[in-house]
N, CA, C and O of each residue as an XYZ file, in Angstrom:
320
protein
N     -26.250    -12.948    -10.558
C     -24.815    -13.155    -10.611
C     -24.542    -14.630    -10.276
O     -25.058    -15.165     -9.295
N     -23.728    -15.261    -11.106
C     -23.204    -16.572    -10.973
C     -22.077    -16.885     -9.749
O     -21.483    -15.932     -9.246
N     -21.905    -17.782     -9.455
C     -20.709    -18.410     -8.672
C     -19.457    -17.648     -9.228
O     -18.873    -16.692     -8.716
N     -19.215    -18.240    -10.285
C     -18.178    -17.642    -10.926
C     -17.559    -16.113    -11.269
O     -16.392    -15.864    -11.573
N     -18.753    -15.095    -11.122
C     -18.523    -14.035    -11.130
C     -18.909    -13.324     -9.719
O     -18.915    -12.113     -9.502
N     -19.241    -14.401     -8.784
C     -19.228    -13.457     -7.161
C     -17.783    -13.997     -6.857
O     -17.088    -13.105     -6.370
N     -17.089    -15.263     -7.010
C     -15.635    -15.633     -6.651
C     -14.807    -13.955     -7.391
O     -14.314    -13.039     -6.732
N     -14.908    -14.053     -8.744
C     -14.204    -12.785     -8.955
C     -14.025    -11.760     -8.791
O     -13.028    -11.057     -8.957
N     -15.549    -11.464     -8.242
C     -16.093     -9.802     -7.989
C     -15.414     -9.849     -6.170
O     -15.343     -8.801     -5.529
N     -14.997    -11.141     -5.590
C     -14.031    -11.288     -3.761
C     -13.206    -11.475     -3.986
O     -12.521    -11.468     -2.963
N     -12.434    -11.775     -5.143
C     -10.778    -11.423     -5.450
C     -10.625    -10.251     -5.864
O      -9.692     -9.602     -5.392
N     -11.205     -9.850     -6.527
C     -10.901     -8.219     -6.872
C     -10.881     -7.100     -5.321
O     -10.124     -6.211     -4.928
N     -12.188     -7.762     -4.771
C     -12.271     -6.832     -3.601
C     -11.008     -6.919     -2.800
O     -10.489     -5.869     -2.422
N     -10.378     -8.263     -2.460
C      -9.428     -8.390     -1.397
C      -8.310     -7.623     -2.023
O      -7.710     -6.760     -1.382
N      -7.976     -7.956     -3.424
C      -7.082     -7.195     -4.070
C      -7.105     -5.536     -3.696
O      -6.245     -4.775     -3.251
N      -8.268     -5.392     -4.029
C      -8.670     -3.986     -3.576
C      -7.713     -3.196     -2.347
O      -6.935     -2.242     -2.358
N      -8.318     -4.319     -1.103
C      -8.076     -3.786      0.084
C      -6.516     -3.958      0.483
O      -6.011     -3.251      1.355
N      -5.825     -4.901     -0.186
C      -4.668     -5.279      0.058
C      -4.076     -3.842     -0.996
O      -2.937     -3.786     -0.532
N      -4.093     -3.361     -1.446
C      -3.478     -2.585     -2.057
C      -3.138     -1.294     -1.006
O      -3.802     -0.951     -0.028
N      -1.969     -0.731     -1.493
C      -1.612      0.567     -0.895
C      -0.719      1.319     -1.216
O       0.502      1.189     -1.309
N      -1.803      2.586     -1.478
C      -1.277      3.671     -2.241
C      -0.405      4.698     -1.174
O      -0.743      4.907     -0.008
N       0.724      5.254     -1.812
C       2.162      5.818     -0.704
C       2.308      6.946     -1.693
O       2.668      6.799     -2.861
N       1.946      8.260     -1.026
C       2.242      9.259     -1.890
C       3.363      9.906     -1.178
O       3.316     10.216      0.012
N       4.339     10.091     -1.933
C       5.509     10.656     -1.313
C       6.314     12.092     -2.818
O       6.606     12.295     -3.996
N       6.235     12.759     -1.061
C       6.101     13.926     -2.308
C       5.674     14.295     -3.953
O       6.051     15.091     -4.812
N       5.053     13.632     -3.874
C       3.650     14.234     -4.856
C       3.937     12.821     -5.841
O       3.154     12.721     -6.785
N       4.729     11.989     -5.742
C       4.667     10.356     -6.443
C       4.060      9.454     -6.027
O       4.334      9.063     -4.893
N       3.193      8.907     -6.659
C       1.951      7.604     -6.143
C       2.607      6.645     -6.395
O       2.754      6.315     -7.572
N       3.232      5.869     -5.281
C       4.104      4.360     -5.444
C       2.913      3.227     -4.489
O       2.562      3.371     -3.317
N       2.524      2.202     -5.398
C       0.897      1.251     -5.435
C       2.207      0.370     -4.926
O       3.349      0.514     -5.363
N       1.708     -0.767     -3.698
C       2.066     -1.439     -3.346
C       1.386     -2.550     -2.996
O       0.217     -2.659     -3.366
N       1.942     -3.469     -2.298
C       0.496     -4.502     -1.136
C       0.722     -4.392      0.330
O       1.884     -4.431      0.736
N      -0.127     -4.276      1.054
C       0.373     -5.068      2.634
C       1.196     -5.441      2.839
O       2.019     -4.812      3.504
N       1.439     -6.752      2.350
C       1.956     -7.972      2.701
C       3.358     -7.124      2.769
O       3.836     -6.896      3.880
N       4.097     -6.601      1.447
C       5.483     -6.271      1.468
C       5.604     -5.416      2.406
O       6.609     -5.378      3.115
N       4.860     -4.819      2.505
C       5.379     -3.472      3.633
C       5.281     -4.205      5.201
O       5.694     -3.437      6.069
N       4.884     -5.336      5.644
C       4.885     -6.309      6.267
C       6.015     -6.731      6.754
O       6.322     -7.027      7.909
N       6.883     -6.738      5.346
C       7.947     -7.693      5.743
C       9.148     -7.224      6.360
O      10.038     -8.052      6.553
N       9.329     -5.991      6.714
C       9.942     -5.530      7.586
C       9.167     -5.203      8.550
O       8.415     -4.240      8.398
N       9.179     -5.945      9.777
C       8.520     -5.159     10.986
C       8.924     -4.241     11.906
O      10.119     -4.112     12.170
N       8.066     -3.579     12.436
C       8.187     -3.008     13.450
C       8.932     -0.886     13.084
O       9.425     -0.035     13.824
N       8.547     -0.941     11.435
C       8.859     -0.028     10.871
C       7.768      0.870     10.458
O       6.711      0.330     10.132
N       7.845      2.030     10.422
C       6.947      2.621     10.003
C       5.613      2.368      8.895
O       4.392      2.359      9.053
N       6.631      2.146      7.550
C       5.647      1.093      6.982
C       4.794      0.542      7.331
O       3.586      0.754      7.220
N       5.585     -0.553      7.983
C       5.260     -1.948      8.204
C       3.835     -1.487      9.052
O       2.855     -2.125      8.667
N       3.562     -0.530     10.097
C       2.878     -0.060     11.146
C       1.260      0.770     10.093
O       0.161      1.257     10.358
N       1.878      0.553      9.204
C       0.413      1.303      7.954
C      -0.575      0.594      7.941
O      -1.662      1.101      7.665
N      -0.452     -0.963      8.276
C      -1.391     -1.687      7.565
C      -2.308     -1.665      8.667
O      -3.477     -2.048      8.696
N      -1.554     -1.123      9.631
C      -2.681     -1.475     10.733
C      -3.268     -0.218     11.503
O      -4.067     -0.382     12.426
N      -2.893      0.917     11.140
C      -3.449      2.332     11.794
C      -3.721      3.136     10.176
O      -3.482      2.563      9.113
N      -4.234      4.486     10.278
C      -4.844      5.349      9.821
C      -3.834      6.583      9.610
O      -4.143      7.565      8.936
N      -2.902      6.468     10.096
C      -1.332      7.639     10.093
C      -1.188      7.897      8.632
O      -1.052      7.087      7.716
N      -1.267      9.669      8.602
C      -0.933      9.732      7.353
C      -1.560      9.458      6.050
O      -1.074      9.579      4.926
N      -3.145      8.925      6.541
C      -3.500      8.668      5.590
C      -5.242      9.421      5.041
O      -6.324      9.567      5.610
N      -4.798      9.679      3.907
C      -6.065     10.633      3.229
C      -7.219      9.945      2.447
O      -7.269      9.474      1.311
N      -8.518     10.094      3.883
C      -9.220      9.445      2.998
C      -9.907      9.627      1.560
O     -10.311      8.865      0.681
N      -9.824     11.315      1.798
C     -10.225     11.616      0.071
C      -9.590     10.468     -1.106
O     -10.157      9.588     -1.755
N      -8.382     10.846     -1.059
C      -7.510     10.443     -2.033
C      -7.359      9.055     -2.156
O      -7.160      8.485     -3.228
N      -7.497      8.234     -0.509
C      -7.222      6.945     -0.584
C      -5.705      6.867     -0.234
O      -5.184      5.981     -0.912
N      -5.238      7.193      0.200
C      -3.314      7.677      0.040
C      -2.906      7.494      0.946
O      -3.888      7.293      1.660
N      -2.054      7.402      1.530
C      -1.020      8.070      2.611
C       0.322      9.042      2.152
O       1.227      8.824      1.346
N       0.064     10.075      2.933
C       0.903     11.095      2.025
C       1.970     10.987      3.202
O       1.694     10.850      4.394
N       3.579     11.098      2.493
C       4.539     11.687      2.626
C       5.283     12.405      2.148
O       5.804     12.384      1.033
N       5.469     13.746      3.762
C       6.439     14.938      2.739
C       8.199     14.224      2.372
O       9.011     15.147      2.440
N       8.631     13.364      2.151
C      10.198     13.150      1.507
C      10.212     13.037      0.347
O       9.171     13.049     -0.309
N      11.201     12.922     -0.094
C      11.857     12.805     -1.493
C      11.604     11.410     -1.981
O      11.933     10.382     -1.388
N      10.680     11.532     -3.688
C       9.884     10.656     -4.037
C      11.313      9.562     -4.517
O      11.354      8.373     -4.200
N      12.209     10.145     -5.180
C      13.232      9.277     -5.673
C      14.080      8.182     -4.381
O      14.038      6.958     -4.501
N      14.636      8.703     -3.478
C      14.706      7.815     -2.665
C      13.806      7.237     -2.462
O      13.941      6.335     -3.289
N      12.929      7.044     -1.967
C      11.275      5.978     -1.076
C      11.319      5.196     -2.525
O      10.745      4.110     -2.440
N      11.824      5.454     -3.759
C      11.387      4.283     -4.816
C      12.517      2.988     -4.599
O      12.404      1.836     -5.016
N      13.938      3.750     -3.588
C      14.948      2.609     -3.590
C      14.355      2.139     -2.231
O      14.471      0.945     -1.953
N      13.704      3.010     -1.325
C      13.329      1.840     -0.151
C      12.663      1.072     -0.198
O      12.772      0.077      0.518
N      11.620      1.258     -1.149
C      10.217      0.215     -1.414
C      10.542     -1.028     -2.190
O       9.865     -2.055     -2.168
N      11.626     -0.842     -2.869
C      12.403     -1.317     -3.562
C      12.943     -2.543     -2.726
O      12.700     -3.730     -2.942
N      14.091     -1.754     -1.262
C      13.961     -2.835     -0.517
C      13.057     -3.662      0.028
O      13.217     -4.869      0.212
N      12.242     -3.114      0.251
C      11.004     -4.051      0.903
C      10.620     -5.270      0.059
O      10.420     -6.417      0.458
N      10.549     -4.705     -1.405
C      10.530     -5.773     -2.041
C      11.266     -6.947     -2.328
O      10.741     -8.060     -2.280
N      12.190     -6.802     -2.559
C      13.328     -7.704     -2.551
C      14.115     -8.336     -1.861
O      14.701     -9.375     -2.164
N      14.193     -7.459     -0.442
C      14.908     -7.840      0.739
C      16.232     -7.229      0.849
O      16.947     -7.477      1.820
């Protein structure tokens, strides 16, 4: 493996890990860290750094609420 394809094969990975999957009532909403970050001291925000809620089978964190709302909160997170 070249330079060039171990740099890509450690962006993909970080990508990897920065990712986060939010299952809420049975809807998979893919996010990053970082946003769920940007509100602190919120539940969310408290994911990136504990194991709550979260399935390692699946890779997930499951929540039982209503998938249609959590798409306008994530929503906020994003945008502000």
């Amino acid at each position: 493996m070249n330079l060039v394809q171990e740099e890509l094969q450690l962006k993909s990975e970080e990508q990897r890990e920065s990712r986060v999957i939010l299952n809420v009532g049975g809807v998979r909403h893919e996010t990053q860290k970082a946003t769920l970050k940007k509100i602190p001291a919120t539940r969310l925000s408290k994911l990136t750094e504990a194991l709550i809620n979260y399935d390692a089978v699946t890779g997930e964190y499951f929540f039982d609420r209503h998938p249609g709302v959590f798409a306008q909160v994530l929503n906020y997170y994003r945008t502000g």
